[in-house]
CHARMM-style PDB file with segment names, atoms N, HN, CA, C and O in Angstrom:
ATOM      1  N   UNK     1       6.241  75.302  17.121  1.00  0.00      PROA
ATOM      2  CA  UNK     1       5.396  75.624  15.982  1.00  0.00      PROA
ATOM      3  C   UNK     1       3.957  75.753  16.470  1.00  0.00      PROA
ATOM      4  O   UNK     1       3.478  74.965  17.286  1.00  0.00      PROA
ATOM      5  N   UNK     2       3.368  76.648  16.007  1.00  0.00      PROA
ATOM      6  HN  UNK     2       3.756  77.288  15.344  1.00  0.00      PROA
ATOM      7  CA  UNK     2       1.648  77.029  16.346  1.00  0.00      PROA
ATOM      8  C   UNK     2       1.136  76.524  15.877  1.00  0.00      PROA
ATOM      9  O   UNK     2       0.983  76.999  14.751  1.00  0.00      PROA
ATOM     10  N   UNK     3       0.348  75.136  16.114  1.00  0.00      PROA
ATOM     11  HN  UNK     3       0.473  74.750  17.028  1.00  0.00      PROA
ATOM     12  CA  UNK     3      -0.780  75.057  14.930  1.00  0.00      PROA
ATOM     13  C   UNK     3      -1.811  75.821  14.764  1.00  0.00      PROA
ATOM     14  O   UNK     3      -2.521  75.740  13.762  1.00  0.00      PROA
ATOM     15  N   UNK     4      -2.045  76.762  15.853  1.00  0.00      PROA
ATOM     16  HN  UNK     4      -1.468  76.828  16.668  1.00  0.00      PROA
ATOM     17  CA  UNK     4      -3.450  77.635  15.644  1.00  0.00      PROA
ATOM     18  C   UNK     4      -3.410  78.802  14.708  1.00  0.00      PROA
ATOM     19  O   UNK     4      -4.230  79.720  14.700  1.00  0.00      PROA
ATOM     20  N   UNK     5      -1.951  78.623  13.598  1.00  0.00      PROA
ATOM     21  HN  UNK     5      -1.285  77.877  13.604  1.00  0.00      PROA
ATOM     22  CA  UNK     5      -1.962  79.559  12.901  1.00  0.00      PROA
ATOM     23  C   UNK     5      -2.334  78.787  11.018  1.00  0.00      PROA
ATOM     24  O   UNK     5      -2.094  77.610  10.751  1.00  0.00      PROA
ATOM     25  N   UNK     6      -2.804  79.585  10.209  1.00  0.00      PROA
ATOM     26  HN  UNK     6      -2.999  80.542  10.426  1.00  0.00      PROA
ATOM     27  CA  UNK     6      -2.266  79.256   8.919  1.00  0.00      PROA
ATOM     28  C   UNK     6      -1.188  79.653   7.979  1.00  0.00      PROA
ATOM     29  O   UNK     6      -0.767  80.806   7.878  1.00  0.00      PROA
ATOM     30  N   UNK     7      -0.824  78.774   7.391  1.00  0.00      PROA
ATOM     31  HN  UNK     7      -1.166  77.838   7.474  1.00  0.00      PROA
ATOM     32  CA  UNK     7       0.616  78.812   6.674  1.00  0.00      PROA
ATOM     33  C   UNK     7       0.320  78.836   4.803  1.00  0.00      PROA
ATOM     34  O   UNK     7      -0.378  78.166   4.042  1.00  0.00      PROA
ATOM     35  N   UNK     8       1.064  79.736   4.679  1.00  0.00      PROA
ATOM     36  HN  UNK     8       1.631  80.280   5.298  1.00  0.00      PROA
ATOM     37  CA  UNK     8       0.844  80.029   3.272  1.00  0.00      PROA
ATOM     38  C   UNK     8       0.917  78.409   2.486  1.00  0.00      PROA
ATOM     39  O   UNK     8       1.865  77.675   2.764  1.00  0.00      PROA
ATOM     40  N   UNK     9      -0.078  77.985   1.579  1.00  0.00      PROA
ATOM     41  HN  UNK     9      -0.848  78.582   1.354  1.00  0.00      PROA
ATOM     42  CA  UNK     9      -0.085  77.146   0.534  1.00  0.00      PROA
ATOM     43  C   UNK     9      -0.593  75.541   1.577  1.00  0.00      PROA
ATOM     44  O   UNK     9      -0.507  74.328   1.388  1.00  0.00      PROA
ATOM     45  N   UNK    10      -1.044  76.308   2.522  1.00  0.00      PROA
ATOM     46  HN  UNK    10      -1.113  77.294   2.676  1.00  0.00      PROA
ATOM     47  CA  UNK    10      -1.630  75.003   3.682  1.00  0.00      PROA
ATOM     48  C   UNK    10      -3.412  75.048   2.980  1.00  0.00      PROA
ATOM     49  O   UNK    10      -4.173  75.934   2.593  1.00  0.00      PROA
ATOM     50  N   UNK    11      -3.463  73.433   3.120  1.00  0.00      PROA
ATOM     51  HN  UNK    11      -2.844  72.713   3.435  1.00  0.00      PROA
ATOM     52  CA  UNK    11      -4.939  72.994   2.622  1.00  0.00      PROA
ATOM     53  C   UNK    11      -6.085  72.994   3.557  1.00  0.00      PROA
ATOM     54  O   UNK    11      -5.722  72.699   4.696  1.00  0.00      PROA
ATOM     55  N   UNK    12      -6.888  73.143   3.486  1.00  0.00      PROA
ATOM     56  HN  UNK    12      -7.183  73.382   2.561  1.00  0.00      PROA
ATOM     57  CA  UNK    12      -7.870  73.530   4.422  1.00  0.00      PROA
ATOM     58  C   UNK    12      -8.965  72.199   4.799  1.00  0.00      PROA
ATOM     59  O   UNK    12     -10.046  72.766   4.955  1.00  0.00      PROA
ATOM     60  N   UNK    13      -9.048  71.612   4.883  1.00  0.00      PROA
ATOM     61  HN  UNK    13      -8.169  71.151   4.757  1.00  0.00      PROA
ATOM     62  CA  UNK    13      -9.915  69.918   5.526  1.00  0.00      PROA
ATOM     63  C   UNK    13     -10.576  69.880   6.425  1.00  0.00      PROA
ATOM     64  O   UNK    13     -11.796  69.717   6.441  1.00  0.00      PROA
ATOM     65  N   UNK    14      -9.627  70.073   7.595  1.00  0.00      PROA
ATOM     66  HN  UNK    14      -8.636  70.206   7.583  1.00  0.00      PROA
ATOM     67  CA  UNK    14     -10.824  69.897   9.142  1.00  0.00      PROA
ATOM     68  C   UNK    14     -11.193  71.123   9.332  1.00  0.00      PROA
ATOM     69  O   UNK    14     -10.656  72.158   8.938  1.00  0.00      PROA
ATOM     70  N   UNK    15     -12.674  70.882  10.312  1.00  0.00      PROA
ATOM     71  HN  UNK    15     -13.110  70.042  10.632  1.00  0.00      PROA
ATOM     72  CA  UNK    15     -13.454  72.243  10.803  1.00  0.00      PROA
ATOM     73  C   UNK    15     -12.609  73.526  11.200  1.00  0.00      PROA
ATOM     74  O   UNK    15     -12.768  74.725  10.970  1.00  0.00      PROA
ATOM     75  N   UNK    16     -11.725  72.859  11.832  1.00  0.00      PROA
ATOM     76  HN  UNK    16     -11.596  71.885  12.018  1.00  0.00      PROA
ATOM     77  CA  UNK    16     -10.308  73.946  12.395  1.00  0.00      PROA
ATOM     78  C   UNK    16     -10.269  75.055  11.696  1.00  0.00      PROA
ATOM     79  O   UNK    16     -10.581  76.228  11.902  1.00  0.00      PROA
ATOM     80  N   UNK    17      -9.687  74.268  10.563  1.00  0.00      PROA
ATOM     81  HN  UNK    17      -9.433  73.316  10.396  1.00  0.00      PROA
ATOM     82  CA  UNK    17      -8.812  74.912   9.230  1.00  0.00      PROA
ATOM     83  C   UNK    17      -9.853  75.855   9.123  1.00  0.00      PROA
ATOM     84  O   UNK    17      -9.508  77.030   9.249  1.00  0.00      PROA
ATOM     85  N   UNK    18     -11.014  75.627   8.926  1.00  0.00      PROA
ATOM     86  HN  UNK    18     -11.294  74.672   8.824  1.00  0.00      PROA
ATOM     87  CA  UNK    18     -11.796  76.851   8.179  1.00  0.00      PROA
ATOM     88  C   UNK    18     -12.325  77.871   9.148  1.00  0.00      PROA
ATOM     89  O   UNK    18     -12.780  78.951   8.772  1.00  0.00      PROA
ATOM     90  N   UNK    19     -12.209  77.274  11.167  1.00  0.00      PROA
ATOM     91  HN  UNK    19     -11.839  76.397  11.473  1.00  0.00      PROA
ATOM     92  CA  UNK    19     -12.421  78.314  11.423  1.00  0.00      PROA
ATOM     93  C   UNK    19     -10.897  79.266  12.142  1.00  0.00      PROA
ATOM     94  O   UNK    19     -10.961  79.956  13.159  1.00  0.00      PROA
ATOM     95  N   UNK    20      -9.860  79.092  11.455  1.00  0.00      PROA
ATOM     96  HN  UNK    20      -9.808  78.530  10.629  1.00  0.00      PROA
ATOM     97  CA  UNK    20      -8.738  79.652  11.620  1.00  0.00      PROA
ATOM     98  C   UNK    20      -9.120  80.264  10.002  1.00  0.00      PROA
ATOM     99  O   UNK    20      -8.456  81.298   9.926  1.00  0.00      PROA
ATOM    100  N   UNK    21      -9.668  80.137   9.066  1.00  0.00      PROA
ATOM    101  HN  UNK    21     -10.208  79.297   9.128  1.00  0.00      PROA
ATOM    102  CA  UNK    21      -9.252  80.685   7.725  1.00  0.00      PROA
ATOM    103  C   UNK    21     -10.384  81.776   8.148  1.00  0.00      PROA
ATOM    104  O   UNK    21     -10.249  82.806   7.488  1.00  0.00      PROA
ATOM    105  N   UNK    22     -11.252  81.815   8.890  1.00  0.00      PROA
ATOM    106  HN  UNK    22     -11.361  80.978   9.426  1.00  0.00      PROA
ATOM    107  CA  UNK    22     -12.264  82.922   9.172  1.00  0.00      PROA
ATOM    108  C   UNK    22     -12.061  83.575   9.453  1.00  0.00      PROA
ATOM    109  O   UNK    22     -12.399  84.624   8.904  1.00  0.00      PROA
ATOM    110  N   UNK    23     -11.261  83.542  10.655  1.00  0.00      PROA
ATOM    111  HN  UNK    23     -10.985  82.690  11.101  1.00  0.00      PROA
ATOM    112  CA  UNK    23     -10.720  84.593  11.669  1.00  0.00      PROA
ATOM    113  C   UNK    23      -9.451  85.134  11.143  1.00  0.00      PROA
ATOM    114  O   UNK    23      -9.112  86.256  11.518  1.00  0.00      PROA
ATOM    115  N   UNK    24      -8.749  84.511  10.364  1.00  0.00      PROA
ATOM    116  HN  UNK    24      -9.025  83.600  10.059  1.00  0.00      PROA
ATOM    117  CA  UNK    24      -7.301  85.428  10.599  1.00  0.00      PROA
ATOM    118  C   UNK    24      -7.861  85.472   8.842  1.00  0.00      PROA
ATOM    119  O   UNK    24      -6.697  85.208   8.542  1.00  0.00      PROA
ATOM    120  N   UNK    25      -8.448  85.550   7.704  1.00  0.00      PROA
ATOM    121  HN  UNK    25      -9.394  85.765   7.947  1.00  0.00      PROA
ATOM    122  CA  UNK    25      -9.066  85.806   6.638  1.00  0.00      PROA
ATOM    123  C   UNK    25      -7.794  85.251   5.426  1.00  0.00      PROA
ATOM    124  O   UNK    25      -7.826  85.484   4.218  1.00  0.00      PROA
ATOM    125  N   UNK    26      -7.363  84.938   5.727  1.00  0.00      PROA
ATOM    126  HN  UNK    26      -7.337  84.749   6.709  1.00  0.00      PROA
ATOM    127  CA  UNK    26      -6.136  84.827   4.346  1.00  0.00      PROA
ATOM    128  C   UNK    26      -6.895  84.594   2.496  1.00  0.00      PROA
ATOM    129  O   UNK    26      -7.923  83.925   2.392  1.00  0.00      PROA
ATOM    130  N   UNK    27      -6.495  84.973   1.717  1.00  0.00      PROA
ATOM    131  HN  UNK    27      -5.660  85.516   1.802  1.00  0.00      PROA
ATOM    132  CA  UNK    27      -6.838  84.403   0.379  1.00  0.00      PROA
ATOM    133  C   UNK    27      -6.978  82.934   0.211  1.00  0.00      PROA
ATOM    134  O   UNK    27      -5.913  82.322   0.293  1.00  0.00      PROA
ATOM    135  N   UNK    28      -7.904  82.320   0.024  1.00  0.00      PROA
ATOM    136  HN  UNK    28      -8.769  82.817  -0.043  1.00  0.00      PROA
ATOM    137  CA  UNK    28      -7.977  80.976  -0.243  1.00  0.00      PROA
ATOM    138  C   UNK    28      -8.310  80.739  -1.763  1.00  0.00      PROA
ATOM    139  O   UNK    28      -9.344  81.229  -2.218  1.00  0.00      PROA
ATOM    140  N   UNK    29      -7.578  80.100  -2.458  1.00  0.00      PROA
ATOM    141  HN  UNK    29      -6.738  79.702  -2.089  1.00  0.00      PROA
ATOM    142  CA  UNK    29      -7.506  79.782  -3.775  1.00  0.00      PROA
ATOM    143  C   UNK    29      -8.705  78.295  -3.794  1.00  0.00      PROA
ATOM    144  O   UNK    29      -8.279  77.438  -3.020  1.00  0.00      PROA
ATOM    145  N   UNK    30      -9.966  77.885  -4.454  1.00  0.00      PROA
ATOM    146  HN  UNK    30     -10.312  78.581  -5.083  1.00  0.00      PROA
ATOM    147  CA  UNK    30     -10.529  77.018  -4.691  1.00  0.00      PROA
ATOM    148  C   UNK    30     -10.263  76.204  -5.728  1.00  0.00      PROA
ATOM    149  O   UNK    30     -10.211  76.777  -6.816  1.00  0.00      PROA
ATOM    150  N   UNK    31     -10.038  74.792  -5.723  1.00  0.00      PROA
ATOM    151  HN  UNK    31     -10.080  74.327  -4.839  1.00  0.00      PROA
ATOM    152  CA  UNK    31      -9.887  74.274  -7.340  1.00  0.00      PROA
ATOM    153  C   UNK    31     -10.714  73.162  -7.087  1.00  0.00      PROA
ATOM    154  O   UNK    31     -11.141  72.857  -5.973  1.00  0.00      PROA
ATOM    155  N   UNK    32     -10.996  72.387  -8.442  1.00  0.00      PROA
ATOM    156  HN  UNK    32     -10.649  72.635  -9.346  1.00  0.00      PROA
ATOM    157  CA  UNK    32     -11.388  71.119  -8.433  1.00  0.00      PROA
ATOM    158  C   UNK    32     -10.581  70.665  -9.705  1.00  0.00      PROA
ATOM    159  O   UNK    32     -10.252  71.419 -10.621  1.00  0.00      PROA
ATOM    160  N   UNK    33     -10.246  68.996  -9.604  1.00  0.00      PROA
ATOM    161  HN  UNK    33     -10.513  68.384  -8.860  1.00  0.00      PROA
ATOM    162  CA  UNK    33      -9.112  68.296 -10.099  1.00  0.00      PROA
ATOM    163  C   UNK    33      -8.006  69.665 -11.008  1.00  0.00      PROA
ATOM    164  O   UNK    33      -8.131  70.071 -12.164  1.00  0.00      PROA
ATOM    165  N   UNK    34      -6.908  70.114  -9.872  1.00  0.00      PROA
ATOM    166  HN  UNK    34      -6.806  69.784  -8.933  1.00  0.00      PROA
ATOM    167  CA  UNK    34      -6.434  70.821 -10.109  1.00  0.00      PROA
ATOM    168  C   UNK    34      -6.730  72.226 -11.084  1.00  0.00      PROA
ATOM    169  O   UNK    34      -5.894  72.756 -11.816  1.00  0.00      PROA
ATOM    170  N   UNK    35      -7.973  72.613 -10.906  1.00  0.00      PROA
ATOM    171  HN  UNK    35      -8.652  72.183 -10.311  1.00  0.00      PROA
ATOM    172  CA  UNK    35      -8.533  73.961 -11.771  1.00  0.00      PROA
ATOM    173  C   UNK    35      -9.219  74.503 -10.975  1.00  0.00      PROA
ATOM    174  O   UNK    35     -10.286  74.273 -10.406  1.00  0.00      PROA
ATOM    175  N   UNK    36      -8.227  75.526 -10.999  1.00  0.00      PROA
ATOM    176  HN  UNK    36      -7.361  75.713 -11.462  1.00  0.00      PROA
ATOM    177  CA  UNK    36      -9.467  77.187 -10.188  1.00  0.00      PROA
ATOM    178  C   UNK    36     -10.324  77.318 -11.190  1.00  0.00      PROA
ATOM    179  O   UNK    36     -10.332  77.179 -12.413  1.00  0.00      PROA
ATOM    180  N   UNK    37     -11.344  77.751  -9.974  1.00  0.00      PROA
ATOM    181  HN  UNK    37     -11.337  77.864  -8.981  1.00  0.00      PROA
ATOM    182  CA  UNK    37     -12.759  77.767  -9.777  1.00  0.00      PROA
ATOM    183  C   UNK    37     -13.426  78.931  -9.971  1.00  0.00      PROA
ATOM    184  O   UNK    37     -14.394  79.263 -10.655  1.00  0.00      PROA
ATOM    185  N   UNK    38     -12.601  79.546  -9.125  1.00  0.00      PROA
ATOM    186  HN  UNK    38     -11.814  79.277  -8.570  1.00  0.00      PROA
ATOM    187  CA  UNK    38     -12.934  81.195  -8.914  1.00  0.00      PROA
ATOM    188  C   UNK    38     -11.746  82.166  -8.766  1.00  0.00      PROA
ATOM    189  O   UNK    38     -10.584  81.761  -8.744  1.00  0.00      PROA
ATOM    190  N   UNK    39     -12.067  83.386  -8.671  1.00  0.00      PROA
ATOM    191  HN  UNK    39     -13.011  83.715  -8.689  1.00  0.00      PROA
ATOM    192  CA  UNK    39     -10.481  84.000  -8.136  1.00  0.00      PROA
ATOM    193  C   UNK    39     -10.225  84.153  -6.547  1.00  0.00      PROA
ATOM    194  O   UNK    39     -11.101  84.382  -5.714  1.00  0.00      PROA
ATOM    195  N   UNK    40      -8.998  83.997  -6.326  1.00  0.00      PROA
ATOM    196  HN  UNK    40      -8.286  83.811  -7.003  1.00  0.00      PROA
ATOM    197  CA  UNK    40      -9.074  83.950  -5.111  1.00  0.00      PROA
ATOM    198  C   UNK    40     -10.008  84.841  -3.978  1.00  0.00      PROA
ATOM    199  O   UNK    40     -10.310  86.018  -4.172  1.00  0.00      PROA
ATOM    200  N   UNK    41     -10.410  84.065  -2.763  1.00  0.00      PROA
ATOM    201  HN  UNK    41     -10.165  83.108  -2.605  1.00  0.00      PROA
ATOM    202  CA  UNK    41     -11.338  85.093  -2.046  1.00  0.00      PROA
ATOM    203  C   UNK    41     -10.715  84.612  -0.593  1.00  0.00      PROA
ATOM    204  O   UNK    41      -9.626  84.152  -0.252  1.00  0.00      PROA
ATOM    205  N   UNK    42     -11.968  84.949   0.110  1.00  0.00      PROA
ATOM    206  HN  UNK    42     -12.853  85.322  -0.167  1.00  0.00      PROA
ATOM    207  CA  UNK    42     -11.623  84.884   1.351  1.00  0.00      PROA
ATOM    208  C   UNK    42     -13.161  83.904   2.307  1.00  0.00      PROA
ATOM    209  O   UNK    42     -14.264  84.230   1.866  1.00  0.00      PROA
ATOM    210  N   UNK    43     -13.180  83.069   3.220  1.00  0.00      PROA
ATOM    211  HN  UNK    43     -12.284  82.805   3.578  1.00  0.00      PROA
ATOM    212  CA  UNK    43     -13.479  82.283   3.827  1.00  0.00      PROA
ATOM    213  C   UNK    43     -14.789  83.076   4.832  1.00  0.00      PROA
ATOM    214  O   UNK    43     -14.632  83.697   5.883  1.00  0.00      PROA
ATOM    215  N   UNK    44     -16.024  82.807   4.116  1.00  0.00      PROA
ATOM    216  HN  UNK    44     -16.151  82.303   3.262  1.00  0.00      PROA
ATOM    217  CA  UNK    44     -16.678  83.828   5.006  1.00  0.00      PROA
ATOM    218  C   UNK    44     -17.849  82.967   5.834  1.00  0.00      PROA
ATOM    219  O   UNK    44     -18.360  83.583   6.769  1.00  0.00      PROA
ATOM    220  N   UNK    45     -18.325  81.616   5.590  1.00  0.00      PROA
ATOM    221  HN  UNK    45     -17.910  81.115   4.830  1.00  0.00      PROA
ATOM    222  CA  UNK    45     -18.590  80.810   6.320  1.00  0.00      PROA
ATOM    223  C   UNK    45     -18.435  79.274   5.897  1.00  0.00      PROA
ATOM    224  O   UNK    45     -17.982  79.190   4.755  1.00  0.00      PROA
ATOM    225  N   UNK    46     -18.734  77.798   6.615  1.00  0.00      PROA
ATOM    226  HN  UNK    46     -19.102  77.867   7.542  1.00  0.00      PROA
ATOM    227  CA  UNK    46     -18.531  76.932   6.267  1.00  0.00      PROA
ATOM    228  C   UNK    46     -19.769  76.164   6.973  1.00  0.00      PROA
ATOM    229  O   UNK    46     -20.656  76.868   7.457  1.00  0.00      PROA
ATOM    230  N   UNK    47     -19.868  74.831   7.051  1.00  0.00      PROA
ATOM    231  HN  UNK    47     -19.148  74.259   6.658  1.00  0.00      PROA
ATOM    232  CA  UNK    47     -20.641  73.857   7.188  1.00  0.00      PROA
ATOM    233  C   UNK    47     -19.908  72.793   7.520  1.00  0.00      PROA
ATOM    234  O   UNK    47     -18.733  72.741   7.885  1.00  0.00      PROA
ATOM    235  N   UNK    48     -21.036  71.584   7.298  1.00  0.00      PROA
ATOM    236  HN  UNK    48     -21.990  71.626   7.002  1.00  0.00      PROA
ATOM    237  CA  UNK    48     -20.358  69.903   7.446  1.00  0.00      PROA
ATOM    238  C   UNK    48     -20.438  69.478   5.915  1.00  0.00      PROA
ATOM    239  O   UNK    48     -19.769  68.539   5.484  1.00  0.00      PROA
ATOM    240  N   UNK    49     -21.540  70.439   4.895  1.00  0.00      PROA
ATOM    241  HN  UNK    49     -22.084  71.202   5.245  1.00  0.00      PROA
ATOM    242  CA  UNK    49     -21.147  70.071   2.982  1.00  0.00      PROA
ATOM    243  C   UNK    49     -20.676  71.024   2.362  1.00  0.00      PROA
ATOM    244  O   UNK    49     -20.054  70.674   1.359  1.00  0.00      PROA
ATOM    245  N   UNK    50     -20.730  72.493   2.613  1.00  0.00      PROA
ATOM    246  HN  UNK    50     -21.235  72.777   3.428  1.00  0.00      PROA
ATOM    247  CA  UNK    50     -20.078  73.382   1.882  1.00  0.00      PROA
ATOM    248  C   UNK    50     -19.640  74.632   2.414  1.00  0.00      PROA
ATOM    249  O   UNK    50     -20.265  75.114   3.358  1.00  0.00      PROA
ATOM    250  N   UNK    51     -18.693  75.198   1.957  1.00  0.00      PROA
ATOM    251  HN  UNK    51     -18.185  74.807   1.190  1.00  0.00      PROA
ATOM    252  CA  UNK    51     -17.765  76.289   2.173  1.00  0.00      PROA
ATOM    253  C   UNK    51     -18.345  77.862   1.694  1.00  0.00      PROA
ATOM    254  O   UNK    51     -17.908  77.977   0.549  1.00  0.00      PROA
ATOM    255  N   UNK    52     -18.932  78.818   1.949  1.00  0.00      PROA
ATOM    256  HN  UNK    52     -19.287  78.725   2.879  1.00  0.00      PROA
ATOM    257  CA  UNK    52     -19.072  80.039   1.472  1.00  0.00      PROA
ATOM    258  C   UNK    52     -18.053  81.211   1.476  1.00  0.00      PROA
ATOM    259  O   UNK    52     -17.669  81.720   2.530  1.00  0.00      PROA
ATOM    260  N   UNK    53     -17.622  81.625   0.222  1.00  0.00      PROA
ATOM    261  HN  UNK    53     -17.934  81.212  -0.634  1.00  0.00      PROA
ATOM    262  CA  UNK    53     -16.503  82.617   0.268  1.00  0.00      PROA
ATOM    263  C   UNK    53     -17.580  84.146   0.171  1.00  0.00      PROA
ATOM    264  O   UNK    53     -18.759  84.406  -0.071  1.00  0.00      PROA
ATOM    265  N   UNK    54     -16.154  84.972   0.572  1.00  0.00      PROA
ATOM    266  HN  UNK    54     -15.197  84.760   0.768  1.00  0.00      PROA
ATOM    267  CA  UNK    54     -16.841  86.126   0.875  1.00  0.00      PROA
ATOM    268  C   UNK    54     -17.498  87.050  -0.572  1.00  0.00      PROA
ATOM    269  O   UNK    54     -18.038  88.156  -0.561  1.00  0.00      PROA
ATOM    270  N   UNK    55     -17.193  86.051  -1.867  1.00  0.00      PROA
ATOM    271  HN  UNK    55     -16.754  85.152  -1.876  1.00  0.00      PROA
ATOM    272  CA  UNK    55     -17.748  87.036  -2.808  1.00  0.00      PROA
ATOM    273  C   UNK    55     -19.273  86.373  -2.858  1.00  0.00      PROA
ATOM    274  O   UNK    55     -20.017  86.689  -3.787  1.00  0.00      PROA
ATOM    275  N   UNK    56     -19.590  85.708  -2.124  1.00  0.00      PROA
ATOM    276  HN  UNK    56     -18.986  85.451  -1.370  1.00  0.00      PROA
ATOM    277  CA  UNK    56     -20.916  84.860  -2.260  1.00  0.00      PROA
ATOM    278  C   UNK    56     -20.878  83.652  -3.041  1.00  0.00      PROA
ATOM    279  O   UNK    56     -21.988  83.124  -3.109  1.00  0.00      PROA
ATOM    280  N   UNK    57     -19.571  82.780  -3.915  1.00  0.00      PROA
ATOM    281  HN  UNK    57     -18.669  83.209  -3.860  1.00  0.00      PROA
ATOM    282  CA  UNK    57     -19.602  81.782  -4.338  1.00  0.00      PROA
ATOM    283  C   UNK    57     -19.835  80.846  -3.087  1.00  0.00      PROA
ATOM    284  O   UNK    57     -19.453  80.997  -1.927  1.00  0.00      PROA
ATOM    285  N   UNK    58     -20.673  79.701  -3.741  1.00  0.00      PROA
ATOM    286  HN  UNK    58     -20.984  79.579  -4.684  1.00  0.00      PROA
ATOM    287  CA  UNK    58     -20.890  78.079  -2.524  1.00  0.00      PROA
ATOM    288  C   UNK    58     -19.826  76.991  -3.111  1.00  0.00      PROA
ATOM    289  O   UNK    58     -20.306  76.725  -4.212  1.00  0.00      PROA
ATOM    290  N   UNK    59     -18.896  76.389  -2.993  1.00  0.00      PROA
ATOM    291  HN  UNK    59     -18.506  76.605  -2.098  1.00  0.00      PROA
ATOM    292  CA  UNK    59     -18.620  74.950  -2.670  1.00  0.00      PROA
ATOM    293  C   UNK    59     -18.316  73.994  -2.208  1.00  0.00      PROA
ATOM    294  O   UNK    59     -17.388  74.086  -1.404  1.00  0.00      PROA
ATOM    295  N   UNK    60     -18.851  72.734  -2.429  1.00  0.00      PROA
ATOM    296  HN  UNK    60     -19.604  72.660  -3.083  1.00  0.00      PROA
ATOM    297  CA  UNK    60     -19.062  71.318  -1.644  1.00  0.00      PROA
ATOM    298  C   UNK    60     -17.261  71.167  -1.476  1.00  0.00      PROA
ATOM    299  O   UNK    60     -16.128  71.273  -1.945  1.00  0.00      PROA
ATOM    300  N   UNK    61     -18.046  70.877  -0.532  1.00  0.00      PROA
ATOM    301  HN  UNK    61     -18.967  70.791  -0.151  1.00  0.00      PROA
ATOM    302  CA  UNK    61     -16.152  70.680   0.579  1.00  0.00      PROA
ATOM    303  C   UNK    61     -15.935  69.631   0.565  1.00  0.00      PROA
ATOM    304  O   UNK    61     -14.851  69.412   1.106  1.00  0.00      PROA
ATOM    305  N   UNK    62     -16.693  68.261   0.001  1.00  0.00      PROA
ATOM    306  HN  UNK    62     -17.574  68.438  -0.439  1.00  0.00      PROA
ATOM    307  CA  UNK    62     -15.987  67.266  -0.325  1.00  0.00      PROA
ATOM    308  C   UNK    62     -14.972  66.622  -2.005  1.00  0.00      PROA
ATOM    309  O   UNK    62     -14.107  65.774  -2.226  1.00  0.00      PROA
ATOM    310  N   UNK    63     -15.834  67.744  -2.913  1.00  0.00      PROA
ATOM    311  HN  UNK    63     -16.537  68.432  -2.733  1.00  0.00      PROA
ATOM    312  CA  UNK    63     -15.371  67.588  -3.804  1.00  0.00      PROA
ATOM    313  C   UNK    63     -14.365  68.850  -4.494  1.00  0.00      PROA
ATOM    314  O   UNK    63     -14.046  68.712  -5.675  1.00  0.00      PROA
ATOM    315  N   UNK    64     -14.013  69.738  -3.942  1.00  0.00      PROA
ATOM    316  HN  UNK    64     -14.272  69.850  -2.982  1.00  0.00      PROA
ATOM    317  CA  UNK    64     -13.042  70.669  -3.716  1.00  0.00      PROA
ATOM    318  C   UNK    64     -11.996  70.799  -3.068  1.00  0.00      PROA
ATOM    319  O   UNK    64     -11.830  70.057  -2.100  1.00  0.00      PROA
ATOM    320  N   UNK    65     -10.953  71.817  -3.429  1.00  0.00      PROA
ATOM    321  HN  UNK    65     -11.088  72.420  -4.216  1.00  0.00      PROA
ATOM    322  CA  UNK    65      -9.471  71.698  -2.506  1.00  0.00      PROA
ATOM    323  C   UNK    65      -9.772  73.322  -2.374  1.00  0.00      PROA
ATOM    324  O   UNK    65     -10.065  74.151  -3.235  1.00  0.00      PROA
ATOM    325  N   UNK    66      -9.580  73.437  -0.946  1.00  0.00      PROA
ATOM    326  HN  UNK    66      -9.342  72.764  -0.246  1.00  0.00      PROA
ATOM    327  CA  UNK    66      -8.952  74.989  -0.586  1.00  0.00      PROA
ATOM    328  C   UNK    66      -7.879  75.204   0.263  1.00  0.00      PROA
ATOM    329  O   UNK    66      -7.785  74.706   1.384  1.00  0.00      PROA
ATOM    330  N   UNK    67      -7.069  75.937  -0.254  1.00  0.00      PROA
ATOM    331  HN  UNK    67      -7.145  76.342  -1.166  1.00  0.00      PROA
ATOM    332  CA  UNK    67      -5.692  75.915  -0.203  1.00  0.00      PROA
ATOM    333  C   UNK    67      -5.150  77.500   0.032  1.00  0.00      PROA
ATOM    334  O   UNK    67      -5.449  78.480  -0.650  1.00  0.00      PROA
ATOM    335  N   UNK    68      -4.520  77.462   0.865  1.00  0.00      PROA
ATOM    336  HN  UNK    68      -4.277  76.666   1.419  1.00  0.00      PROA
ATOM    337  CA  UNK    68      -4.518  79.415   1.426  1.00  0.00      PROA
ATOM    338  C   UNK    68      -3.283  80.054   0.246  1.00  0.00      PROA
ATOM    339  O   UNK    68      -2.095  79.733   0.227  1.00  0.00      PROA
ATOM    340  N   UNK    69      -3.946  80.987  -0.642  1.00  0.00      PROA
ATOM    341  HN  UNK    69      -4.911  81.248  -0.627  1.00  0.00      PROA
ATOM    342  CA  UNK    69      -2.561  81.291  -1.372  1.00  0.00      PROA
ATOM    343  C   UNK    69      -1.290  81.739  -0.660  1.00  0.00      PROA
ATOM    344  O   UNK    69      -1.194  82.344   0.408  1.00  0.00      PROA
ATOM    345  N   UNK    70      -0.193  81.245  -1.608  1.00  0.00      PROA
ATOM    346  HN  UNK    70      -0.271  80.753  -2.475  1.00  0.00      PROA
ATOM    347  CA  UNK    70       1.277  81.558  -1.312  1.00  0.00      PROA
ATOM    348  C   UNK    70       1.800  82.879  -1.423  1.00  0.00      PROA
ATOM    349  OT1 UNK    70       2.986  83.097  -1.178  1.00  0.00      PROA
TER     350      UNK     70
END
């Protein structure tokens, strides 16, 4: 098994994750306590507090789930 790949409905946490969600771009679905946020986008930069998707939404990566759609 690869871990250097992402897997559909895999959560995104460590630095890794987001710079594998950069490069290979998959849809990432955002929620907070189970409610999307936005519509799905795609992973266009990150940090050590927040996540930037490619439509220009910001959120805090500690209080969010991103999760690669299925």
């Amino acid at each position: 098994m690869d871990d250097n790949v992402l897997k559909p409905g895999q959560e995104l946490i460590e630095d890794n994750d987001f710079e594998l969600a950069i490069i290979e771009k998959p849809t990432v679905v955002v929620s907070q306590n189970g409610m999307r946020l936005r519509p799905p986008s795609v992973v266009s930069s990150y940090n050590d507090f927040s996540v930037t998707m490619a439509d220009g939404s910001v959120f805090l990566r500690k209080v969010n789930k991103f999760v690669t759609a299925e």
